[in-house]
C-alpha positions, 0 to 999 in steps of 0.5 A: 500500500502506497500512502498519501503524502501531505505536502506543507508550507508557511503561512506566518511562520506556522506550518499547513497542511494542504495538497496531498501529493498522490501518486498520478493516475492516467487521468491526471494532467502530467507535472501539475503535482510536483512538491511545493517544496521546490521552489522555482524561480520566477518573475513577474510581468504586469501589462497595463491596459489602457484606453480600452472601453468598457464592457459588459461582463461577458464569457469571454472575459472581464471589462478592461479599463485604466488604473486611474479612471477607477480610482487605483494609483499606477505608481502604488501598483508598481511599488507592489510590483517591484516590492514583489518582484524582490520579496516573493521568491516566486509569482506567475500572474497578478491581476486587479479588478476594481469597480468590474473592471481589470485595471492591470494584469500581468504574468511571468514569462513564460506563463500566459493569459492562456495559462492552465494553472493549478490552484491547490487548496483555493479549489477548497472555495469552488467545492464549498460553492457547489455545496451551497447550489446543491443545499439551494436546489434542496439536495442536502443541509447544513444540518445532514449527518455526514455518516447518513450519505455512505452507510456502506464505509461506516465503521462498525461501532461509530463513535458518538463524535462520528454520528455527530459530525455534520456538513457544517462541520465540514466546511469550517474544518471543525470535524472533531479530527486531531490529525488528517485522515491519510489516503492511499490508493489501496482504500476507497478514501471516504471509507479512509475518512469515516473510520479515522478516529474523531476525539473531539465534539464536531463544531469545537476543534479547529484543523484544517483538513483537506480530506474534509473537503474531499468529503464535501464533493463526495457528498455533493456527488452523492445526491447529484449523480454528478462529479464537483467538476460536472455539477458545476459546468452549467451551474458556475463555470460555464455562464462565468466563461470559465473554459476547459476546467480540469480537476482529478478524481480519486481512485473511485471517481470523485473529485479530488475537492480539496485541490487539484483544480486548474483554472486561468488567472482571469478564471479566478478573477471571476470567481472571485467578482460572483462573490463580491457581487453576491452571486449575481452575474449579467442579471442573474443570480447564480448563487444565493446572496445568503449563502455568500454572506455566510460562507465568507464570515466567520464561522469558527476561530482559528487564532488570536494574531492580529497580524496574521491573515490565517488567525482572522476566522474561517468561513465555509472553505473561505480565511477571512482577512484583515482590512474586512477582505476574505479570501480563497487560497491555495499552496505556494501562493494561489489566491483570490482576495476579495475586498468588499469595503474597496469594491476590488479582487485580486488574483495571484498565482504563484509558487512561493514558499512564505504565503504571508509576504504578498499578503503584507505587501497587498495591504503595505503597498497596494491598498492605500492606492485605491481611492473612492474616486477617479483619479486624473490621468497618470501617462507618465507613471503608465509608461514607468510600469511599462518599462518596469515589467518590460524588463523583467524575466525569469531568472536563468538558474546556476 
């Protein structure tokens, strides 16, 4: 028997568990599941669109407008851009949305607005959603015992704890675990799952738990008939125009959940303005407004720091964050910030050791250049970025 080796990382200095790294099956895309213990290097490009009109959203991607005409200075993206180029040891793309629209974006040689990227644990929030869709359409509560969905992997003598963990449970990783259940792919991973020791009372233990998240699709697959990836074609993906997602499956077919999704930068970026929009997308509401205040506050505590993003609170597979944002986000440095009081989202993909770095340099750097009025036209700063990220380019190893 093979086991499931969990891959870590630092956020603020402590460490987390996030994707386990799996031996690949046939079906999964090749190279996407190297350790995050590997650090490659990386640079950062931002291109800055200006003079384009904007447009309704759209399947084929987000308006376009300039920094300044939304009330973003160019001169504090470029400090956050310079600040990052020298402070994270690795970025793929960058991208600000403010008012609706992309304000700059940019990717790292040789990554591409085309690019499919992986998005680890911020697959995490697209699980989370279809939860919330599939409790809209009447298929399961908050409230469901998780035991009451695969009886036939249930131990023999359920502990009291075990009988008491429900979906809510789930989604604020509070299942009452003191450890991660391990897969491997000798057993089936929900059987894995239920029969791993529960000493805590459901709803009191905080720990992230990625198997939790791969409980949640199961379940979702369970009273859908369908996987996480399809349910969510027509329901998210397809009216966002989110094109060719891709996201493994577990030895018995079920969406990986807790990682493995691949997504575009821009992708994120949607996603991450659903949410800011309360789920309402060109008219139509998508997902339940209530379903989006819930999932992004906070459900349970995780920590005390005041100067750490991951001691702010968990939602349902959402962190919150200082300065009133949240987010989803994932290993080495994938994430989708949303920041309701500024009206702004930012997506990054990255493969980067400290997650906390670009988090501090977002609130050093680039929030005190969002202002709540259009600023007067910059040209000159324009053409400073422009020159900046012109000249930037992955480093050649030694």
């Amino acid at each position: 028997m093979v086991p499931v080796a969990y891959a870590t990382e630092v956020r603020n200095g402590s460490r987390f568990v996030d994707t386990p790294t799996l031996p690949l099956p046939p079906h999964f895309p090749s190279g996407t599941m190297k350790s995050i213990r590997a650090i490659p290097t990386l640079i950062l490009a931002l291109s800055l669109l200006a003079g384009r009109t904007a447009m309704a959203q759209s399947a084929e991607g987000l308006p376009r407008s300039t920094p300044e005409a939304e009330g973003v200075s160019s001169e504090a993206i470029r400090g956050f851009v310079e600040a990052a180029d020298k402070k994270v040891n690795t970025l793929h793309s960058f991208m600000l949305v403010r008012h609706g629209k992309v304000v700059a974006e940019g990717w790292w040689k040789p990554q591409t607005p085309q690019t499919s990227h992986v998005m680890h644990s911020l697959s995490k929030s697209f699980t989370s959603t279809a939860v919330g869709l599939a409790i809209e359409e009447g298929k399961l509560s908050l409230d469901d015992e998780v035991l009451k969905f695969y009886p036939e992997y249930a131990p023999k003598d359920p502990s009291k704890n075990l009988k008491a963990m429900r979906v809510r449970d789930l989604l604020i990783m509070s299942t009452g675990h003191d450890s991660e259940p391990k897969f491997s792919p000798d057993t089936p991973w929900v059987k894995t799952f239920l029969n791993h020791p529960v000493p805590f009372k459901p709803g009191t233990h905080f720990l992230y738990n990625t198997p939790a998240t791969h409980m949640l699709s199961a379940i979702v697959q369970k009273v859908t008939g369908k996987t996480v990836l399809d349910y969510l074609k027509p329901r998210l993906f397809e009216p966002l125009g989110i094109e060719n997602p891709s996201w493994a499956t577990s030895p018995q077919g079920v969406t990986l959940g807790g990682w493995g999704l691949h997504i575009r930068t821009e992708d994120i970026a949607k996603f991450g303005q659903l949410y800011l929009q309360k789920g309402v997308w060109n008219g139509k509401q998508l997902l339940p407004a209530s379903w989006i205040a819930k999932a992004t506050s906070k459900q349970t505590s995780n920590g005390s720091n005041p100067k750490s993003d991951w001691d702010q609170g968990y939602g349902y597979q959402f962190w919150r964050c200082r300065n009133g944002a949240y987010r989803g986000d994932g290993a080495a440095g994938q994430y989708c910030i949303v920041l309701p009081e500024l009206d702004a989202v930012i997506a990054i993909t990255a493969q980067t050791g400290d997650m906390q770095v670009p988090l501090d340099l977002i609130w050093e750097k680039l929030l005190p250049g969002l202002k709540d009025k259009p600023l007067e036209a910059n040209p000159g700063e324009l053409q400073k970025l422009k020159e900046t990220f012109d000249g930037l380019k992955v480093p050649v190893k030694k």
